[in-house]
VEXKE-826116 format. One line per 4 residues: their letters; for each residue x, y, z of C-alpha. Coordinates in pm, whole numbers, m for minus. Layout:
A> X Y Z | ...
// end
This chain:
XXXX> 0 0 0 | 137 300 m56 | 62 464 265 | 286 232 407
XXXX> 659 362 166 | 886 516 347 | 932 814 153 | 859 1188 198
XXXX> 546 1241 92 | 454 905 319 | 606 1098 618 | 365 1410 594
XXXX> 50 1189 531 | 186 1032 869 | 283 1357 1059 | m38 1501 992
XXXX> m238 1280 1197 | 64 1224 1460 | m24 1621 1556 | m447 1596 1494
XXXX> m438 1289 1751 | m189 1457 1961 | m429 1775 1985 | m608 1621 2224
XXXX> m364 1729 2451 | m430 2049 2373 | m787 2058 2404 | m815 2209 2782
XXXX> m535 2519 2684 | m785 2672 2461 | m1069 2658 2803 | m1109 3000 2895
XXXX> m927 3072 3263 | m653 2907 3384 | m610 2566 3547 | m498 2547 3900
XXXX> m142 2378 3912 | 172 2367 4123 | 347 2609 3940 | 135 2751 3645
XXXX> 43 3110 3855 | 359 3206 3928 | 514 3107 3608 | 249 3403 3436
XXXX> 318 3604 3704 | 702 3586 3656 | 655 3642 3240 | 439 3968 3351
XXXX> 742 4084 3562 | 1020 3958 3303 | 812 4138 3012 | 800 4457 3231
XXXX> 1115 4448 3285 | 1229 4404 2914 | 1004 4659 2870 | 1197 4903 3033
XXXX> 1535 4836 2890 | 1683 4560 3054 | 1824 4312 2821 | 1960 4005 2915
XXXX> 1647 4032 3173 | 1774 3911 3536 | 1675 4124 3774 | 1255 4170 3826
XXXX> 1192 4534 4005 | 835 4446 4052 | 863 4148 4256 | 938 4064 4632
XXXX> 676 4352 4679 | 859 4585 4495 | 1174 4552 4603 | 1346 4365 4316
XXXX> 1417 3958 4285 | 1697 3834 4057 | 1536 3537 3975 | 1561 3574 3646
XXXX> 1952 3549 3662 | 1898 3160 3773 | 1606 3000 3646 | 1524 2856 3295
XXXX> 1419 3238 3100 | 1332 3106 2710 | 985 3044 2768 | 967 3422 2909
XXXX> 1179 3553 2600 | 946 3347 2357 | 699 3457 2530 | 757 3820 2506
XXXX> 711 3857 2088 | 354 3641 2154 | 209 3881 2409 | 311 4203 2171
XXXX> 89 4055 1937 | m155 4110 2193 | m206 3816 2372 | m295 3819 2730
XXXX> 4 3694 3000 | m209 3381 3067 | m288 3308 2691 | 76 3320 2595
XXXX> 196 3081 2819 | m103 2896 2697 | m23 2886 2381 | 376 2840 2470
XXXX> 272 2498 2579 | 47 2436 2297 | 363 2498 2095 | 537 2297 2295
XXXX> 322 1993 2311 | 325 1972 1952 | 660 2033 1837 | 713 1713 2058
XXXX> 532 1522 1825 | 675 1689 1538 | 1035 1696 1608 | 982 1274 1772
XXXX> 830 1168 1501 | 1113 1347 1234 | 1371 1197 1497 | 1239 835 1507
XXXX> 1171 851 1128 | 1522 879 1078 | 1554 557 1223 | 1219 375 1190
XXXX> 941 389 950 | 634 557 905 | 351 365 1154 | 639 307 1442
XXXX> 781 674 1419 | 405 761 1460 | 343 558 1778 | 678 633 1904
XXXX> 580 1024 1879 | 201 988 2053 | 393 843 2318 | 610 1117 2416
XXXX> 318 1372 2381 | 65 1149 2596 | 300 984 2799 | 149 1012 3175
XXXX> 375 1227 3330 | 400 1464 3034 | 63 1559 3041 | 93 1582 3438
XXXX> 366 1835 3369 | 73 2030 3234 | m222 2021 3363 | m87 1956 3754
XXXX> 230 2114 3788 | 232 2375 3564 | 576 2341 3460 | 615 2570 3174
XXXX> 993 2533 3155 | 1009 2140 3178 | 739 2096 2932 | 940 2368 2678
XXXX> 1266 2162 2765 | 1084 1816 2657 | 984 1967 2296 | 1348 2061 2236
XXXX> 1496 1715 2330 | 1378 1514 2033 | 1463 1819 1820 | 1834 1806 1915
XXXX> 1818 1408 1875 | 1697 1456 1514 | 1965 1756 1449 | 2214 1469 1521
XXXX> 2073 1234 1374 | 2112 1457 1032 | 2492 1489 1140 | 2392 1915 1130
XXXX> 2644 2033 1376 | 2399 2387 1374 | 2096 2255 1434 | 2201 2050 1734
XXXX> 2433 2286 1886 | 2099 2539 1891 | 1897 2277 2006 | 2177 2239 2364
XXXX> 2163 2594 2388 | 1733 2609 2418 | 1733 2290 2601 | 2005 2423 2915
XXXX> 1769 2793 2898 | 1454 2605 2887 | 1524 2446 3156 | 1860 2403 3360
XXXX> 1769 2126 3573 | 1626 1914 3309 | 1932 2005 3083 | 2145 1849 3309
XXXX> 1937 1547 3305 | 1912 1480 2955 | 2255 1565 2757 | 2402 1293 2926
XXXX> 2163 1100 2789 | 2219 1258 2445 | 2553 1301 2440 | 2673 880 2500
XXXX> 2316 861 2258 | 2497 1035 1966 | 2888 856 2059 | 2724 508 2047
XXXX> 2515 589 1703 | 2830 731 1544 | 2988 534 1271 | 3325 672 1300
XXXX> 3638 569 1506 | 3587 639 1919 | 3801 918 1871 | 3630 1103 1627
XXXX> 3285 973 1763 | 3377 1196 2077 | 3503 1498 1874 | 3214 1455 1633
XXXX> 2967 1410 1939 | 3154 1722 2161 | 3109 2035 1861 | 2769 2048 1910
XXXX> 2753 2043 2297 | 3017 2315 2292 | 2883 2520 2092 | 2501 2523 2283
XXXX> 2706 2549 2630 | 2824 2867 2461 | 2497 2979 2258 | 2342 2947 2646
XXXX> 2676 3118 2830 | 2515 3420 2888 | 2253 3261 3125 | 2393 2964 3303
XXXX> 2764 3162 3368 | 2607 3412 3585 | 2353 3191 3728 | 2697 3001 3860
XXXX> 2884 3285 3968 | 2619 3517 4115 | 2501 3231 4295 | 2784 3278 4564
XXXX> 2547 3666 4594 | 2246 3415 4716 | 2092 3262 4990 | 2039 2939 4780
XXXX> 2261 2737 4932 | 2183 2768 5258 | 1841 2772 5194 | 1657 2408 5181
XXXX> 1355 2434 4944 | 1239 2071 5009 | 1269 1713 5132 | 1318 1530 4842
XXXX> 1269 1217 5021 | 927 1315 5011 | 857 1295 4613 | 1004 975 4502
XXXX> 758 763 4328 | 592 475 4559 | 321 233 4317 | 17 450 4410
XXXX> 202 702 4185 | 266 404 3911 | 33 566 3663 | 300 895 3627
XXXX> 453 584 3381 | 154 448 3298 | 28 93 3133 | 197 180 2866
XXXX> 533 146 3006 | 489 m173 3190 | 391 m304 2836 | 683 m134 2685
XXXX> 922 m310 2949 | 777 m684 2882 | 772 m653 2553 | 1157 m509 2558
XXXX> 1295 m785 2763 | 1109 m1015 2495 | 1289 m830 2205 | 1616 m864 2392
XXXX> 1596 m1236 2354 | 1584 m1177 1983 | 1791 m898 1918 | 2034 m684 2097
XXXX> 2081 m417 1873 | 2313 m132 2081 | 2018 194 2069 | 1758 m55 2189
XXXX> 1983 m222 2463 | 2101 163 2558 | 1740 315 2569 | 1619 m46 2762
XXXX> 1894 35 3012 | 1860 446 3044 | 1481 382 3128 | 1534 117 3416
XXXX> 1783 337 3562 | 1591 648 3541 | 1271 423 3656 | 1489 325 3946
XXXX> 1612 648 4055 | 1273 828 4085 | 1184 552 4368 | 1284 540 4688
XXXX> 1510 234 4575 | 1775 502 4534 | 1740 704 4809 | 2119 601 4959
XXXX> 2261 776 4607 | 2047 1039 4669 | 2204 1058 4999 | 2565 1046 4906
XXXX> 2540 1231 4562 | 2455 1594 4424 | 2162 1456 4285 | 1926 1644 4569
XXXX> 2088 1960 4560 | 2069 2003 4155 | 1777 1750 4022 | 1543 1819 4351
XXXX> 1300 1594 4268 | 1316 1269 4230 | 1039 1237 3958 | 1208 1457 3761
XXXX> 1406 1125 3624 | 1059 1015 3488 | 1081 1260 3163 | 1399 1029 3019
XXXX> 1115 742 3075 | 893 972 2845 | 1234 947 2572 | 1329 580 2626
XXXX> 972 424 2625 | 896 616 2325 | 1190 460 2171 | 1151 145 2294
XXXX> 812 79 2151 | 880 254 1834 | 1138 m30 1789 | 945 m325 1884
XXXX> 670 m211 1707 | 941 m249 1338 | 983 m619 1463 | 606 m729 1452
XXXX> 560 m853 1072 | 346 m620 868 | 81 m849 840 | 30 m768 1236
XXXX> 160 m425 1233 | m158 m278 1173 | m326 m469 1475 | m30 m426 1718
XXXX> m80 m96 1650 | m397 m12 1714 | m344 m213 2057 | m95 80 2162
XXXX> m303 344 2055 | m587 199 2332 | m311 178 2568 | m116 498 2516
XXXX> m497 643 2557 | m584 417 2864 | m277 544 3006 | m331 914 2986
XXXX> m721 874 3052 | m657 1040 3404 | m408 1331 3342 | m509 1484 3014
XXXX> m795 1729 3117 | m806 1930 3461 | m1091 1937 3697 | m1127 2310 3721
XXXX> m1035 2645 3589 | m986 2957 3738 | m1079 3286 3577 | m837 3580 3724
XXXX> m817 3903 3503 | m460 3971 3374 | m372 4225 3649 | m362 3981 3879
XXXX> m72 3822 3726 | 78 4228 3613 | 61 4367 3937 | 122 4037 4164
XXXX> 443 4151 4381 | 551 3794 4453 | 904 3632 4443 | 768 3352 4257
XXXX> 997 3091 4427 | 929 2885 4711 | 1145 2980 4987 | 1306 3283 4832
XXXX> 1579 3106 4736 | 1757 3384 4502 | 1718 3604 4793 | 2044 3826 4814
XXXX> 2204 3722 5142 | 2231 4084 5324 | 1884 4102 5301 | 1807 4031 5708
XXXX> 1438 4055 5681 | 1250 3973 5399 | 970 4255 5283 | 654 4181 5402
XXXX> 456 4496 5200 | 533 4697 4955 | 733 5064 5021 | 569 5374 5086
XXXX> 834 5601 4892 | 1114 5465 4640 | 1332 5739 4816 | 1340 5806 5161
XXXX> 1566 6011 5327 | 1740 5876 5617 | 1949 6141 5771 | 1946 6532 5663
XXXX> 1706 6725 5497 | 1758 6664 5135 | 1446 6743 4897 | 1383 6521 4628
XXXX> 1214 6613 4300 | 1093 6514 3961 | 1173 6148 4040 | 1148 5892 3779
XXXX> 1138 5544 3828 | 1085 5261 3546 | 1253 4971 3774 | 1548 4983 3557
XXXX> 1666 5301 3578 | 1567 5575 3878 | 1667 5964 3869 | 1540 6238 4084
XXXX> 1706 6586 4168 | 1786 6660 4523 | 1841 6996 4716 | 1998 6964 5051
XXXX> 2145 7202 5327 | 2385 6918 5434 | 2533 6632 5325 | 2204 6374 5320
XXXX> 2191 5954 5388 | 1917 5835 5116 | 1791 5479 5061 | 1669 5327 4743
XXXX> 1406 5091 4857 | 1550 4821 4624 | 1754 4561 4704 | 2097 4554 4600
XXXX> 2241 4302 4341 | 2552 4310 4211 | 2496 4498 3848 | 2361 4819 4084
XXXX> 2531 5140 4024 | 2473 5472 4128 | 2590 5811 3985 | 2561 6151 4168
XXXX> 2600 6436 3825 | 2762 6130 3644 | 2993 6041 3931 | 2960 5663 4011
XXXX> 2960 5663 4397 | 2971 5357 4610 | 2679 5187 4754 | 2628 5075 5124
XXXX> 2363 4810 5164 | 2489 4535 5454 | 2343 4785 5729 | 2031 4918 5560
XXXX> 1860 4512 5533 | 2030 4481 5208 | 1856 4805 5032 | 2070 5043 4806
XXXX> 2240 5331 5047 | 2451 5627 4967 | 2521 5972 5115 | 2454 6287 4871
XXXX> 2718 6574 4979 | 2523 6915 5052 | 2399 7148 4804 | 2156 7028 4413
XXXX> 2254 6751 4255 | 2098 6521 3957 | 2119 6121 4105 | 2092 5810 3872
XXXX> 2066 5480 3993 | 2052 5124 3729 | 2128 4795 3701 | 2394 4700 3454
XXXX> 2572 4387 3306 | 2893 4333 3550 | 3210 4195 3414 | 3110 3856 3431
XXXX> 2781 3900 3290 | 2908 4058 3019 | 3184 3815 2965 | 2941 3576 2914
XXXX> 2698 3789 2675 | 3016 3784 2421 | 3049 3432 2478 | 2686 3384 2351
XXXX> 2732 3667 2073 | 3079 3486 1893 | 2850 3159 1994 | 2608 3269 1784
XXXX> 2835 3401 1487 | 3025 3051 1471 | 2676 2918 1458 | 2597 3085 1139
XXXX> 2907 3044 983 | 2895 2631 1073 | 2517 2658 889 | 2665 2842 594
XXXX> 2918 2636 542 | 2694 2298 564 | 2496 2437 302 | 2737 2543 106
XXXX> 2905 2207 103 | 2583 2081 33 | 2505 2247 m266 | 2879 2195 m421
X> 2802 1826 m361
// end
């Protein structure tokens, strides 16, 4: 039959009803209101912030003026931005803060159909790269990501990961090395989780010697740890600026996965397992064998099973949560059944898959439409004032006491009798003129992160903040004088921006070049 050739035009017949069966996914996202989650509220109310923000001039966004009640948060230096700066172009066009992250995981949920299906078609044909790609979209915990926690950045990071798989699998050194840098902004945690995974993925399907395999394997991973410098280099070194590390934001003994939470894998990959063992009998081809082994391991370390290596490792510090292992699940048993599925005989494929349809379904019966929807106007989310994280982690660590309300005056006047006028204030940048008899003590009720810098008539002065609970201080000498304050890229920030920027050259030039090999050939 024709629908059956593995050719091009067989692929889009195929990808076309991959993403019309995946929609159901998407069905709840166009609901009006928003669905309660974990996280889902305070990742619209960081976008509103981060937008403002932008707004206002800062570019690359890491500090939020608006949040911890107006006092500033640099939360955006540490945490996963891409979804905010994709985000940012959507809501111009004049969608509301909710509807664009909405739509960012409507985007999301089907580009991981897309990009699994193009990866697995590389490798497998038509019908298995199909079932292979309604896994990853409808796989349990997927959709949980979703519609219970809310997870924009995890659920953005999982759309990217079969993209970079397919960039490698076409050998397009580009492609992939974009693909590392949106996976480690998407989402650092899960970035750390995966290009393991990817990386001894792409050395073991190599064809060349070991040593070029690793070469081959390392260009691309360079150059999207570079594309990504300018976020994950400062989120390193300004984390020494933080309370992070003293601060614990949760037991992760309490979220590994017991078997009342089976159903996070599903029926679908308890069939997936039998059926690989079975295969392994018959075959043990190297990408099955390393996908049958990645999944039991990450199986294993989202149950308490492993809680001794979670004891003795980084693995609670940086991962967190234990569940978090489940997405490489979502990747292997996607894989894994793609792959049996091109050992059943045609004259059976057509009935074996149909069987994993029902149970891909069964399996997400339970997790892929919420219970209830909430219905908050958009200045909620605009004018919400809080830090967004759950123990103020990114708190900077001279701030004693954190804010409980908002300030009654950006500038107050500690000591002397300094008049200030025509103040402007934008978050980014603040300026007033000041008249005093004697030399004045003022406070910026902001709180200090490296980057803040203060000029008195284009002076720079310094700032004094570990005796005013961590809030920008200075003294003003007697007499009129025209104050700026603003936050600015420091050394290392801007180290790292140039970083990105030649990253970003060298990725155009390696894209060039590809094609223009191409077309010569």
């Amino acid at each position: 039959m024709f629908w059956l050739k593995q050719n091009k035009f067989g692929s889009i017949l195929f990808i076309l009803p991959v993403l019309i069966i995946s929609s159901v996914a998407i069905i709840p996202l166009f609901h009006s209101g928003f669905f309660p989650t974990d996280d889902g509220n305070w990742m619209v109310i960081r976008f509103s912030a981060f937008y403002e923000a932008l707004r206002n001039g800062q570019f690359p966004v890491r500090f939020l003026p608006r949040l911890n009640n107006g006092y500033g948060y640099p939360v955006a230096d540490f945490l996963y931005p891409l979804f905010m700066y994709i985000g940012v172009p959507i809501h111009v066009l004049g969608f509301s803060f909710v509807d664009t992250i909405k739509l960012i995981l409507v985007a999301s949920l089907l580009s991981s159909s897309f990009f699994c299906f193009l990866w697995l078609r590389k490798i497998f044909g038509n019908i298995q790269s199909s079932i292979g790609a309604l896994i990853y979209t409808l796989f349990p915990y997927h959709l949980w990501d979703v519609y219970k926690r809310g997870s924009v950045g995890e659920v953005l990071a999982l759309s990217i990961v079969p993209f970079v798989l397919w960039s490698l699998e076409n050998n397009n050194i580009a492609l992939a090395g974009l693909g590392y840098g949106l996976l480690i902004t998407a989402h650092n945690t899960l970035a750390l989780i995966f290009i393991p995974v990817i990386f001894v993925y792409h050395l073991i399907s190599s064809k060349k010697d070991k040593r070029s395999n690793f070469l081959n394997s390392l260009k691309p991973l360079v150059l999207g740890i570079g594309l990504s410098s300018f976020f994950w280099v400062p989120a390193l070194y300004d984390k020494q600026f933080t309370v992070f590390d003293k601060t614990k934001v949760s037991d992760f003994s309490a979220y590994f996965i017991s078997i009342k939470d089976f159903n996070l894998f599903g029926l679908i990959s308890l069939v997936a397992l039998l059926s690989s063992i079975l295969v392994l009998y018959i075959k043990r081809e190297k990408k099955f064998l390393y996908f049958f082994v990645v999944t039991v391991i990450a199986i294993f370390l989202s149950s308490s099973l492993s809680k001794v290596i979670w004891d003795k490792t980084f693995l609670a510090s940086v991962v967190q949560f234990p569940f978090r292992f489940i997405s490489i699940a979502v990747l292997g048993v996607s894989y894994l059944v793609s792959y049996g599925v091109s050992q059943i005989s045609k004259k059976y494929l057509l009935f074996v898959s149909i069987a994993y349809l029902i149970v891909i379904f069964y399996s997400a019966k339970d997790f892929i439409y919420p219970k209830t929807f909430q219905k908050y106007p958009d200045t909620f989310y605009s004018t919400n004032q809080d830090s967004t994280t759950v123990k103020n982690e990114y708190m900077p660590k001279w701030v004693k006491e954190i804010p409980q309300n908002s300030y009654k005056e950006k500038i107050e006047i500690l000591d002397g009798n300094g008049k200030v006028q025509n103040l402007f204030n934008n978050g980014n940048r603040i300026s007033f003129n000041i008249s005093s008899s004697m030399d004045t003590q003022v406070r910026v009720n902001t709180a200090y992160f490296p980057g803040w810098k203060v000029k008195i008539d284009d002076r720079e002065i310094p700032i004094s903040y570990s005796n005013s609970n961590g809030l920008i201080g200075f003294k003003i000498p007697q007499g009129s004088h025209t104050v700026k304050v603003g936050f600015f890229e420091t050394p290392v920030r801007i180290l790292s921006d140039l970083i990105s920027i030649g990253s970003i050259i060298a990725l155009f030039i390696i894209g060039f070049k590809k094609k223009l090999l191409h077309e010569f050939n």
